[in-house]
ROMI-124322 format. One line per field, with one value per residue (C-alpha): residue number from 1; residue in three letters; x, y, z. Coordinates in steps of 0.2 Angstrom, whole numbers, padded with zeros to 4 digits. Layout:
# residues N
num	[NUM_...]
residu	[ALA_...]
east	[X_...]
north	[Y_...]
up	[Z_...]
This chain:
# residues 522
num	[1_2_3_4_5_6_7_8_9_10_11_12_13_14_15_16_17_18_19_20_21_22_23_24_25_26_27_28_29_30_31_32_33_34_35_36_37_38_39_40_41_42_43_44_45_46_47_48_49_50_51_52_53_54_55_56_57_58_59_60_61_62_63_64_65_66_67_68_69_70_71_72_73_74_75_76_77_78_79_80_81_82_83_84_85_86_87_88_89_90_91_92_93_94_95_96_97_98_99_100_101_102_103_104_105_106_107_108_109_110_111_112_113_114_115_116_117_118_119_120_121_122_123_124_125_126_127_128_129_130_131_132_133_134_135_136_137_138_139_140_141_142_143_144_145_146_147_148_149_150_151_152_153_154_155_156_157_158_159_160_161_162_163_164_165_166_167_168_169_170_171_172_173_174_175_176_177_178_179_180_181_182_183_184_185_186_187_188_189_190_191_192_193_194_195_196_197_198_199_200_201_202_203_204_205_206_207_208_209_210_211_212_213_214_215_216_217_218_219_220_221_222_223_224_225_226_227_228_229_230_231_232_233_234_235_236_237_238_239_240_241_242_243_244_245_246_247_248_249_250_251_252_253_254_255_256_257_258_259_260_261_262_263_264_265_266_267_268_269_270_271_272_273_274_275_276_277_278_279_280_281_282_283_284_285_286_287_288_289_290_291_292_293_294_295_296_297_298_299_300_301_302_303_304_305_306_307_308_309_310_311_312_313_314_315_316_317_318_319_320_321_322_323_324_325_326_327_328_329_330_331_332_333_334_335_336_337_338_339_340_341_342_343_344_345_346_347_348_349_350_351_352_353_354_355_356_357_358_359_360_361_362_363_364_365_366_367_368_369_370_371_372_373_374_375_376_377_378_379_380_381_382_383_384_385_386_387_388_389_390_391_392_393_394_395_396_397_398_399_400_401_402_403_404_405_406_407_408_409_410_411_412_413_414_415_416_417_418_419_420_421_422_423_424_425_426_427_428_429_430_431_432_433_434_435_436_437_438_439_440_441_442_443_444_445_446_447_448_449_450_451_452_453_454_455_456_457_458_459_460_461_462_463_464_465_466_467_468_469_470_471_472_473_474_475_476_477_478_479_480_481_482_483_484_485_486_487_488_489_490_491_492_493_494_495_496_497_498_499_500_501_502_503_504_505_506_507_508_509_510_511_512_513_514_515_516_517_518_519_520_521_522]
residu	[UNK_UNK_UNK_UNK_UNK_UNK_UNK_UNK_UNK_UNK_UNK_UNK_UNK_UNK_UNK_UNK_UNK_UNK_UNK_UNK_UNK_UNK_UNK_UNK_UNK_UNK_UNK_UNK_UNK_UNK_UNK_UNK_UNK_UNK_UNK_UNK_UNK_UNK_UNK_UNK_UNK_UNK_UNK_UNK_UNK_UNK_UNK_UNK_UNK_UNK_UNK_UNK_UNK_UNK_UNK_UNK_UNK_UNK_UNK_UNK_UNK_UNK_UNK_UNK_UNK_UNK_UNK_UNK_UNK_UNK_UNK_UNK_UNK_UNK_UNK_UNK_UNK_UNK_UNK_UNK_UNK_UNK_UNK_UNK_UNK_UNK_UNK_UNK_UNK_UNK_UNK_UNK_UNK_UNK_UNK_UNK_UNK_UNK_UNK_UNK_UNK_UNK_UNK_UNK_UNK_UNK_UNK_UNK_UNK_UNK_UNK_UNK_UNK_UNK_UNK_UNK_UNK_UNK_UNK_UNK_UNK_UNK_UNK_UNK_UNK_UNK_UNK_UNK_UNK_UNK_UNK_UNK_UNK_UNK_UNK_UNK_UNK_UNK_UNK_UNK_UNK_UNK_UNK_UNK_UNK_UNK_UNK_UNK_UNK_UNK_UNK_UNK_UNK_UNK_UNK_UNK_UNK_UNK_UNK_UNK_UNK_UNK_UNK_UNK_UNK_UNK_UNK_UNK_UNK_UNK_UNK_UNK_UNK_UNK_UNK_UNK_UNK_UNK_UNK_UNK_UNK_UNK_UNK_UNK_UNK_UNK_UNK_UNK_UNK_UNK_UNK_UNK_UNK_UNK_UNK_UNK_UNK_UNK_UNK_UNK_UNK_UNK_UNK_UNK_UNK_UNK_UNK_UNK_UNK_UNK_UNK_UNK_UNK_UNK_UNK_UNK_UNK_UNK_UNK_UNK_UNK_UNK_UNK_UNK_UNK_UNK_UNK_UNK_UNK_UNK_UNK_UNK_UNK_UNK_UNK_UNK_UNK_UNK_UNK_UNK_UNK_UNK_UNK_UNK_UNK_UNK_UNK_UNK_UNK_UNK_UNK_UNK_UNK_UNK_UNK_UNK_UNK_UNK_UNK_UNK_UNK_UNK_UNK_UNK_UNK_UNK_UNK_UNK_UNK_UNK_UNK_UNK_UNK_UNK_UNK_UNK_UNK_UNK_UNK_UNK_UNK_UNK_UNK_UNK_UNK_UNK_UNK_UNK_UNK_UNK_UNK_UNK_UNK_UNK_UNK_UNK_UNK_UNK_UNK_UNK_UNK_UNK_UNK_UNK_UNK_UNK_UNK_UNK_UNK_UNK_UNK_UNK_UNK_UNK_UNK_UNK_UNK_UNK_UNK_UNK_UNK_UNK_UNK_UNK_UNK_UNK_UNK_UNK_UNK_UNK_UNK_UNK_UNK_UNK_UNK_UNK_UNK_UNK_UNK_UNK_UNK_UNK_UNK_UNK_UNK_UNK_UNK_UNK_UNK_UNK_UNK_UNK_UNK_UNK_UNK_UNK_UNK_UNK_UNK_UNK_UNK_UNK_UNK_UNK_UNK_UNK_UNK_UNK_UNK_UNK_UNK_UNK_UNK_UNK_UNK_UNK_UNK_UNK_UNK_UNK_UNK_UNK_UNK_UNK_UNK_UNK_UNK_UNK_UNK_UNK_UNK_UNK_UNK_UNK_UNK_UNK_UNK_UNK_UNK_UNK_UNK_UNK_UNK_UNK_UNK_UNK_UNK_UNK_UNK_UNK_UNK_UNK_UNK_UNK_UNK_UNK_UNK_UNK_UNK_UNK_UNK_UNK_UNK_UNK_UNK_UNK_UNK_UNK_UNK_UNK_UNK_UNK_UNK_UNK_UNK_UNK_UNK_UNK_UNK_UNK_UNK_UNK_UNK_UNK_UNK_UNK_UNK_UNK_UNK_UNK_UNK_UNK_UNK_UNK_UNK_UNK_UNK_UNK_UNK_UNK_UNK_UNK_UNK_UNK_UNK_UNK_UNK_UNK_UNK_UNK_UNK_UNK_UNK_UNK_UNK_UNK_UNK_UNK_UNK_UNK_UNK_UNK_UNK_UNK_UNK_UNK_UNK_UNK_UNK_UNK_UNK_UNK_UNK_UNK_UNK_UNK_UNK_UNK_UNK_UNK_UNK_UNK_UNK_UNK_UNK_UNK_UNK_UNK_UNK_UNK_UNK_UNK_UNK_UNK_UNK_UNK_UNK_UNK_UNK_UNK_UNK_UNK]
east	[0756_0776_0784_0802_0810_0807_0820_0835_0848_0840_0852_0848_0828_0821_0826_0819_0804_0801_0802_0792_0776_0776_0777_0762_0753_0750_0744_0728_0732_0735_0719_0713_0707_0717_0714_0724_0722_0707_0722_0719_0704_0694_0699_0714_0728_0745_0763_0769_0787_0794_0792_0775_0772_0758_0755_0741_0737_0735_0735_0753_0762_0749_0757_0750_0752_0748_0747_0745_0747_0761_0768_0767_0774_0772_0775_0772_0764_0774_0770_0760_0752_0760_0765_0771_0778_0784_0779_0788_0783_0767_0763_0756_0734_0726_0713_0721_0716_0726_0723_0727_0727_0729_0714_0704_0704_0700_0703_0705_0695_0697_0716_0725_0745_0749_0753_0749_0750_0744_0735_0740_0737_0723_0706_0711_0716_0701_0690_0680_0674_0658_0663_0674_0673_0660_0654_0641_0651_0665_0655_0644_0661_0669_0669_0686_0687_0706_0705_0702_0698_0702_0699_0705_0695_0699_0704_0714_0725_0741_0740_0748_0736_0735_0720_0705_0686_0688_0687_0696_0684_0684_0680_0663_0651_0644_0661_0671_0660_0664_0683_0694_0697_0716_0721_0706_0711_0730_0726_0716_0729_0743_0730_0725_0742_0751_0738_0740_0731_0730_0726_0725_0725_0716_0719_0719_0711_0703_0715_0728_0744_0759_0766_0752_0758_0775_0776_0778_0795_0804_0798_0803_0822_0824_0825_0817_0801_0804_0793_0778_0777_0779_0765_0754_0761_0754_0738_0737_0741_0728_0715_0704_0702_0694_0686_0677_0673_0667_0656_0646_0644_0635_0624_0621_0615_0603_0597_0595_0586_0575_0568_0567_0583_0598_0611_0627_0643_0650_0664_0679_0677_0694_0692_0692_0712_0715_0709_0708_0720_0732_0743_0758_0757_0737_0736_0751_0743_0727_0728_0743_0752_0740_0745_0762_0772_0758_0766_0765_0776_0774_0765_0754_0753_0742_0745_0754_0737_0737_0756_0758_0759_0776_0782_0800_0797_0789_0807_0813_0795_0792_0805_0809_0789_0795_0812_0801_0788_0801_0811_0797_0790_0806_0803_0819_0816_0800_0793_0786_0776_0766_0755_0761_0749_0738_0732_0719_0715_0711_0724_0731_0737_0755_0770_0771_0773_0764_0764_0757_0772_0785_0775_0775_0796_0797_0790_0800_0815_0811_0814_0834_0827_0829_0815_0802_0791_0782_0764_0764_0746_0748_0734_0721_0715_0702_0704_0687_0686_0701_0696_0698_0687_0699_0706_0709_0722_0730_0729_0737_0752_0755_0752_0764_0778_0774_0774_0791_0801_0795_0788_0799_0785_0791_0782_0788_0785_0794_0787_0799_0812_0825_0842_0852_0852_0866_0865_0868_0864_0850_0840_0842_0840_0835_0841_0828_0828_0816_0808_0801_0795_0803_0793_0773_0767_0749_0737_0747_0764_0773_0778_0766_0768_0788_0793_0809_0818_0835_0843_0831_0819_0804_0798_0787_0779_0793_0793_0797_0801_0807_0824_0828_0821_0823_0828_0819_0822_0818_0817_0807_0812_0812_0823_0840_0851_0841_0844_0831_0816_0802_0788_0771_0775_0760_0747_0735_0747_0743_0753_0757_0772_0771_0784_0779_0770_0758_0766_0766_0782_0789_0785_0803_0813_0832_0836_0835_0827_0819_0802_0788_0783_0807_0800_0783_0789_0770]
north	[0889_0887_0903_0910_0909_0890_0890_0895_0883_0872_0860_0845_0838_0847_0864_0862_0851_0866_0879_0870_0867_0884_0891_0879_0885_0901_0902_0915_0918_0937_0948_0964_0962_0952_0935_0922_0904_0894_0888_0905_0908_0913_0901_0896_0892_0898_0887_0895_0898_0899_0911_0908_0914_0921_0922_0924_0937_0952_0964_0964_0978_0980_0984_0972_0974_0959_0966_0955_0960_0974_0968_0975_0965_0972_0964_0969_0958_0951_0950_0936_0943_0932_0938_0933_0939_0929_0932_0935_0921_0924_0922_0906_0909_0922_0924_0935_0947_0946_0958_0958_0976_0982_0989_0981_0973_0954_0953_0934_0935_0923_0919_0905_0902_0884_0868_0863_0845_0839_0822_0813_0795_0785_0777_0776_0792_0797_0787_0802_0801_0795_0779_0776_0765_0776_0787_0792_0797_0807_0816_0825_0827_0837_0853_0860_0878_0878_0864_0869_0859_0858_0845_0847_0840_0826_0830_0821_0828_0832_0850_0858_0865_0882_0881_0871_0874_0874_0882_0881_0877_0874_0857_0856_0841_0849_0849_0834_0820_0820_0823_0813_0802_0796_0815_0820_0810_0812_0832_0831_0821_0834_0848_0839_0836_0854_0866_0876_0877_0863_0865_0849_0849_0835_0830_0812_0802_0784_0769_0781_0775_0781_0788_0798_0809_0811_0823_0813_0822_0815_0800_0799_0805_0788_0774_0762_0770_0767_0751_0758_0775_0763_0755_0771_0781_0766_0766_0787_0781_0770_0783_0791_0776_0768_0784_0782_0764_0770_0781_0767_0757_0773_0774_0756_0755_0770_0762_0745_0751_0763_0745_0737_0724_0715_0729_0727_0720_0733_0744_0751_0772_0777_0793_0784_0782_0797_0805_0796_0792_0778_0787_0795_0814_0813_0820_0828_0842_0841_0840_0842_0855_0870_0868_0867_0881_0883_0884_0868_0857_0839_0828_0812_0798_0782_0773_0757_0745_0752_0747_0728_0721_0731_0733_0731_0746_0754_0754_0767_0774_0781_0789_0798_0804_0809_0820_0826_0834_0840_0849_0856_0864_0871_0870_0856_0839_0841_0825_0813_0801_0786_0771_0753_0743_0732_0715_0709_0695_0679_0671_0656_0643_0639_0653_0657_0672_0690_0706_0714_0707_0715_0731_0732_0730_0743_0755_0751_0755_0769_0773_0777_0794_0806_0814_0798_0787_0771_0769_0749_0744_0724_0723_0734_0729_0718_0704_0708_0725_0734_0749_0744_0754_0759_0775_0780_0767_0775_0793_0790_0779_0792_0808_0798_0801_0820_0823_0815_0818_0838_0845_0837_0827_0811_0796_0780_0782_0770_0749_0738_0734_0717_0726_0707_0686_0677_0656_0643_0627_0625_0641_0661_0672_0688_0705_0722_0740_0752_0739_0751_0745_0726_0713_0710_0695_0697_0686_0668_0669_0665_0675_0671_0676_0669_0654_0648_0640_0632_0632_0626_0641_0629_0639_0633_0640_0642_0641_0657_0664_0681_0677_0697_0713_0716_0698_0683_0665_0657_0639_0622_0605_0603_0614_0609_0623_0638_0651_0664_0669_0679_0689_0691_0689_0685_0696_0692_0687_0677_0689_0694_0704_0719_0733_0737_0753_0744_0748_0730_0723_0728_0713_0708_0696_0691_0684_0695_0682_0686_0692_0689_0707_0708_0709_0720_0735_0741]
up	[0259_0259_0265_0256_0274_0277_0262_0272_0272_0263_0249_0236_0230_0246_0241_0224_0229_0243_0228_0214_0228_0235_0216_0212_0229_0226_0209_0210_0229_0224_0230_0237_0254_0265_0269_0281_0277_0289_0302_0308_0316_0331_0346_0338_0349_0346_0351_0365_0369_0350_0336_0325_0308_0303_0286_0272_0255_0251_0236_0230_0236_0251_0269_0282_0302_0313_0333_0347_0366_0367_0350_0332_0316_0298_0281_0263_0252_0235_0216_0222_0234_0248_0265_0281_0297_0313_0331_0346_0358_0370_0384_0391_0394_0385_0378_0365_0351_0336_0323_0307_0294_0278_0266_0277_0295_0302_0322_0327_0346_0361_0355_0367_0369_0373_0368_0348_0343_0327_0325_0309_0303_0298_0302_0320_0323_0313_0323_0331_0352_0348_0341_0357_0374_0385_0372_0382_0398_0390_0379_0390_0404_0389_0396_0392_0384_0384_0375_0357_0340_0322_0309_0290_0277_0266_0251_0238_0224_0216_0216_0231_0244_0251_0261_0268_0275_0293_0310_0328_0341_0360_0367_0373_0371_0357_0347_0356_0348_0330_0332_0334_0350_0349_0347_0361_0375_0372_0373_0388_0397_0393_0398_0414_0417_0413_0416_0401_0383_0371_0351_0341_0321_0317_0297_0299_0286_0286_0275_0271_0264_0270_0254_0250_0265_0256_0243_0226_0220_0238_0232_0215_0220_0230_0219_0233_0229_0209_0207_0217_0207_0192_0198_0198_0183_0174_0182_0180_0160_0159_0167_0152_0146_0165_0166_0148_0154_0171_0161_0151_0164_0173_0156_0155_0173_0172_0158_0163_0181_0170_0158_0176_0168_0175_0180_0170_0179_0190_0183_0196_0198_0194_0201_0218_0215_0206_0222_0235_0249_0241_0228_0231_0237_0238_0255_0257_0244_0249_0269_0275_0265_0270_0291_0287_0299_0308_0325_0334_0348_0339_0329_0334_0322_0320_0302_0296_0291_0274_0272_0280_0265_0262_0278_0275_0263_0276_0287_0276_0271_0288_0291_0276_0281_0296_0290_0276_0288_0301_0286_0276_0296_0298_0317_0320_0325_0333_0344_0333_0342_0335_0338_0335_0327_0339_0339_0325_0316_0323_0336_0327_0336_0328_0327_0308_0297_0299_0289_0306_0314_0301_0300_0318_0317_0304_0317_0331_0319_0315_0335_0328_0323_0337_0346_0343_0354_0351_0359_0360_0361_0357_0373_0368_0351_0345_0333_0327_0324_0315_0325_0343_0355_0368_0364_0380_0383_0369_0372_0387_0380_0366_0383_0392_0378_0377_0395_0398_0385_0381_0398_0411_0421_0428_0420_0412_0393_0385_0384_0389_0374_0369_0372_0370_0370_0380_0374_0388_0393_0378_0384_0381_0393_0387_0392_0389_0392_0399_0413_0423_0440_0435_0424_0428_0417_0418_0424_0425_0435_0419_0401_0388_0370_0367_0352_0348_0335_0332_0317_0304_0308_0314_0326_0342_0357_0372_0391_0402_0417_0424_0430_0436_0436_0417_0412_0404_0401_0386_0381_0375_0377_0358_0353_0359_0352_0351_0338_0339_0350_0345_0356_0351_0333_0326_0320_0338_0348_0365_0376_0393_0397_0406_0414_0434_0428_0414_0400_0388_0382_0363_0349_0344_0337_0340_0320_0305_0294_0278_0281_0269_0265_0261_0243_0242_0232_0227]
């Protein structure tokens, strides 16, 4: 539920997109006994060190206090019924009570202050402890209580959300298993680390598209975005009529199992678009809309499969995703930290286009935004498998952004990054930031994973050698007068390249050739 205060300041299509969803969100909220949404709940944890909102419904009219520790907040409910009231900050620890009064009373017990992240994305940050490397060793070594759970439901549709079925939790090997393991391993490394209290919101949700976490009128006010809601008003047009088909076939089928005959041809489910996790604004209704102001320090993000094939849409997708949420929290530019693709597919023995590749570009872009962080995992995924099994690898990479940039602990975060190119003698040498500890190729002596290519744009595999602490020399015999190198581009790239602490050089290219995703619009 959006709150009147998240307003303030406020100018142009956010304003009115922020007034149009919260007027559409609390239709029928009004009610006599108070009720808070499920993001409040026993074992919840609250961020610390800033102001939190509280906020749920009430009979309009109806006074309701919300006390915690020494503190004592009250609020009246509106001719909606809504109300809210904001926290002083608490103290780090707990456990708490928080109680909340009006007609009636709900006290919220064992109450943490801490750290709150969410975990946002799709199938990979979706993919739960159980499914992950030594399953059977972190699960039953999961005995964190200050380390508490929450996973939104799934739920796809374009009418704004103000609630969901869910609980808090505290992490126990009864509760770790079935949550998931990205957001699980980066908490317990910041909790291991700091000492304090972690709550993660999990509301990830497997093949997500990255624009049905945008709400659909900040799409439609960007003309970039034009061709793709084209694409799906057409297919929201053509719907009664799928659904009617969808219908016989369901008839014909019954039919034809019940006279032990041939099942007709199978007919597409529309409903599975309507609500599923592809079109525009889908989850940002259904699962994202009922946590947002909920008190939280950043957000974790693993998502960019769904969206290869338009990745050079995906440049300016991502971030106006990430400006959306940060304005609609009204917290500031909280850390936004994300996972860049991994390896997959087969390794192909020739350089030659990727989606991956551009995808994986997009994201390091969208690095221009302030408070962001790139997890690179080119290393640790598997070619067969989409879902790569090592997600602690990856909790730790994203743990190692949170931990330096927002609680002061001396780590290196960042992968090594192509800062600049300098042309001599037929070969390049190669300039790159963030090489803490110098350059490590793995295993062989010498860089693997670089091509080349002169001015006709053939690319083929290069030579290379670590000529300084964060310098690399680039060149073939065939190519005379280089133009541009490339690293790792390729959806599986054969790579080797690694900074002194372990963190694996950034995919990259030096040209800004046309890709083949420039065009894909929808």
């Amino acid at each position: 539920m959006l709150r009147d205060s998240q307003l303030h300041g406020w100018r142009g299509p956010i304003r009115g997109l922020v007034v149009a969803l919260a007027a559409t969100a609390t239709v029928g909220s009004a009610r006599a006994d108070v009720k808070l949404p499920a993001i409040f709940s026993d074992h919840m944890v609250l961020q610390r060190d800033q102001k939190d909102r509280v906020w749920g419904w009430a009979e309009p009219g109806e006074d309701v206090t919300v006390r915690i520790l020494d503190q004592s907040k009250t609020a009246k409910a509106g001719v909606d019924g809504k109300w809210q009231v904001v926290l002083d900050p608490i103290p780090t620890g707990g456990p708490y009570e928080l109680v909340v009064k009006g007609k009636n009373t709900i006290t919220f017990k064992d109450v943490l202050s801490g750290e709150v992240w969410i975990c946002s994305g799709q199938s990979n940050m979706q993919m739960h402890v159980g499914g992950s490397d030594d399953a059977d060793l972190e699960i039953p070594a999961a005995k964190y209580p200050q380390i508490r759970l929450i996973t939104v439901p799934n739920r796809g549709t374009q009418e704004p959300q103000n609630d969901f079925h869910g609980k808090w939790q505290p992490c126990s090997p009864e509760t770790v298993g079935g949550f998931s393991a990205v957001g699980y391993f980066f908490g317990r490394q910041l909790h291991e680390t700091l000492g304090v209290p972690i709550g993660l919101i999990n509301d990830s949700w497997g093949g997500s598209a990255c624009e049905a976490w945008v709400p659909r009128e900040r799409l439609a006010a960007d003309p970039k975005y034009k061709d793709l809601l084209a694409a799906w008003e057409e297919r929201e047009k053509k719907y009664p009529e799928a659904k009617k088909a969808f219908e016989t076939y369901q008839a014909e089928a019954a039919k034809a199992k019940a006279e032990g005959k041939p099942a007709p041809k199978e007919v597409h489910n529309p409903a599975s678009d309507m609500h599923g996790n592809h079109r525009p604004g889908n989850i940002f209704n259904g699962v994202l809309l009922p946590t947002i102001g909920y008190g939280i320090r950043g957000a974790i993000w693993y998502q960019g499969e769904s969206n290869a094939g338009r990745a050079y849409q995906y440049r300016d997708l991502f971030p106006l995703m990430i400006q959306t949420w940060r304005e609609l929290w009204a917290q500031g530019d909280f850390p936004f930290y994300w996972v860049q693709l991994a390896d997959f597919y087969d390794e192909k023995p020739e350089p030659g286009d990727s989606t991956w590749a551009e995808l994986r570009e997009a994201q390091t872009m969208t690095l221009k935004l302030p408070k962001t962080g790139e997890a690179v995992i080119i290393d640790i995924g598997e070619g067969k498998d989409i879902h790569p099994r090592n997600k602690q690898g990856v909790g730790k990479r994203l743990a190692r952004w949170a931990l330096a940039r927002d609680y002061g602990v001396g780590v290196a975060c960042q992968s090594p990054t192509y800062k600049s190119m300098e042309k001599k003698d037929g070969k390049v040498v190669l300039k790159f930031d963030h090489v803490a500890g110098g350059f490590r190729p793995f295993d062989v002596a010498a860089p693997r994973g670089f091509t080349i290519a002169g001015a006709d744009r053939k690319f083929v595999k290069a030579e290379a050698k670590v000529v300084g602490p964060d310098k690399i020399e680039v060149w073939s015999s065939s190519v005379a007068e280089p133009a541009s190198v490339r690293y790792a581009w390729a959806d599986n790239p054969v790579c080797n390249l690694y900074s002194g602490v372990g963190l694996p050089t950034t995919p990259f290219r030096t040209d800004d050739w046309p890709g083949v995703t420039v065009n894909n619009t929808r």
